[in-house]
N, C-alpha and C positions, 0 to 999 in steps of 0.2 A: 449448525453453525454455532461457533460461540464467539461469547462477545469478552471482551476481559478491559478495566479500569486500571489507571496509577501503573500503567505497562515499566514503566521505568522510573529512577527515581529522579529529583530536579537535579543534579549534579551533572546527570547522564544525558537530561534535556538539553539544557543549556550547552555541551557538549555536538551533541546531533544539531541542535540549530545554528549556533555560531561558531564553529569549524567545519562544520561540512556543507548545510543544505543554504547557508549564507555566502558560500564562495563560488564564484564565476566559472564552475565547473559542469554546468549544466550545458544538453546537448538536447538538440532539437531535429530527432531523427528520428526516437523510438518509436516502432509501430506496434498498434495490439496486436495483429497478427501479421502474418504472412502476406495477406491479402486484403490488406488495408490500404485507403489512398490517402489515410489521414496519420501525422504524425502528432507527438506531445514531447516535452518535454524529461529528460532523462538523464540519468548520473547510476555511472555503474560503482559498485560499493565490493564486489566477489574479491576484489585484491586490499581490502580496508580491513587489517584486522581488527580495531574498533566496533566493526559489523560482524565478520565472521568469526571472530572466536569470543573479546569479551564481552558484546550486547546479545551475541546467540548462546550462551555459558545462563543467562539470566533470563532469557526468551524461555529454554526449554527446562528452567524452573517453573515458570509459569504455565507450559501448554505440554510439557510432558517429554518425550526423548523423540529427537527426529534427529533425521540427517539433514544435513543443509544441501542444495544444487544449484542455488544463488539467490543474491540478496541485491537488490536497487532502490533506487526513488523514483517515482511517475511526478512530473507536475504539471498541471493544469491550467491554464486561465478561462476567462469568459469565450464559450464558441467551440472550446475542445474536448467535446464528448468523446467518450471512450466506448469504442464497439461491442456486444455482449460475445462475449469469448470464453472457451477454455483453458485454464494452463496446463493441463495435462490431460486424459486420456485414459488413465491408469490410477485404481482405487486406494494405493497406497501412496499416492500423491496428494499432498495440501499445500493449502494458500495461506499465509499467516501476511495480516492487511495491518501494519500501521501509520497511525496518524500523529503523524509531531508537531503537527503547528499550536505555536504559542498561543493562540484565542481562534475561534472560530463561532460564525453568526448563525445559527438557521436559515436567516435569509439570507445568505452566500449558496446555498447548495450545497453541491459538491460532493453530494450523494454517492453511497456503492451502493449497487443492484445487485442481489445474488439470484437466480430464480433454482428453489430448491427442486428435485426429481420430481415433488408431490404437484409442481407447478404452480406453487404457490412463490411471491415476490417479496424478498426481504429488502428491507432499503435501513440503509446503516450513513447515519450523518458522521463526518469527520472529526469526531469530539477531539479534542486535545487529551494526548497521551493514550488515549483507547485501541484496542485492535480486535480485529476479528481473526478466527482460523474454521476454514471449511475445505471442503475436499476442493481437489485444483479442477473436478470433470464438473463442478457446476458451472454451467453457466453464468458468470457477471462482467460488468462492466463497473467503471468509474464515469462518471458524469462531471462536468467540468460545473465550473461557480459561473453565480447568478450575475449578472450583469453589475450588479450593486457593491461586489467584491471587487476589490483592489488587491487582491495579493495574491498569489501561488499556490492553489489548492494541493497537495504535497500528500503522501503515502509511500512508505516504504513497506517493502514486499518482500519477503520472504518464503523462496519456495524450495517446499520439505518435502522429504519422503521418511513414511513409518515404518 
């Protein structure tokens, strides 16, 4: 796994949070998988070229040349835990996990779980502007915030192939 800071610059921020993940376009359907009875929060972004061409133009400066297969937002409140899942199957597939909320607490939560092959458990707090990238066949999950949180624990996700 890796972990990367300062993912994007504040021009780009302010952008992602008050035109996009600020408006009433959020949908309360998406499942982590197949075979989930539990839904969260969701806003598809694969038709936003905002996402797909010039915030992914500046992503794979960052983590290197991938292909895009789609790009969304999860979000969360208190109680909507997210199930430990695959996104892929297949080694040439990864997960690229960010975090755009303006401030975040420790004690909100809101934790990602990765559990690596070795069986060992990575837990990645939601910093603002940070992201992670790990292969799509690990195993994780998103954990929803702590009771103590009042706001929309939020990740956009972008899934690559190499």
């Amino acid at each position: 796994m890796n972990y990367y800071e300062n993912v994007f610059d504040s021009k780009d921020l302010e952008i992602i949070w008050h035109d996009y993940l600020r408006k009433p376009e959020w949908n309360f359907w998406h499942h982590v998988t197949d075979d989930a009875d539990t839904c969260h929060w969701s806003m598809d972004f694969k038709n936003k070229e905002f996402f797909t061409d010039y915030l992914f133009k500046k992503l794979k400066l960052l983590i290197g040349e991938y292909t895009l297969r789609n790009v969304y937002a999860n979000g969360q409140t208190y109680g909507l835990d997210g199930y430990i899942h695959l996104d892929s199957d297949k080694d040439k597939d990864y997960t690229f996990i960010y975090y755009p909320m303006q401030e975040w607490d420790l004690t909100w939560g809101g934790e990602t779980i990765i559990i690596r092959p070795e069986g060992f458990i990575e837990t990645v707090y939601p910093r603002p502007n940070t992201g992670i990238l790990f292969p799509s066949k690990w195993p994780h999950a998103g954990r929803g915030p702590s009771r103590v949180c009042n706001d929309l624990r939020i990740s956009i996700v972008y899934k690559l192939t190499k």
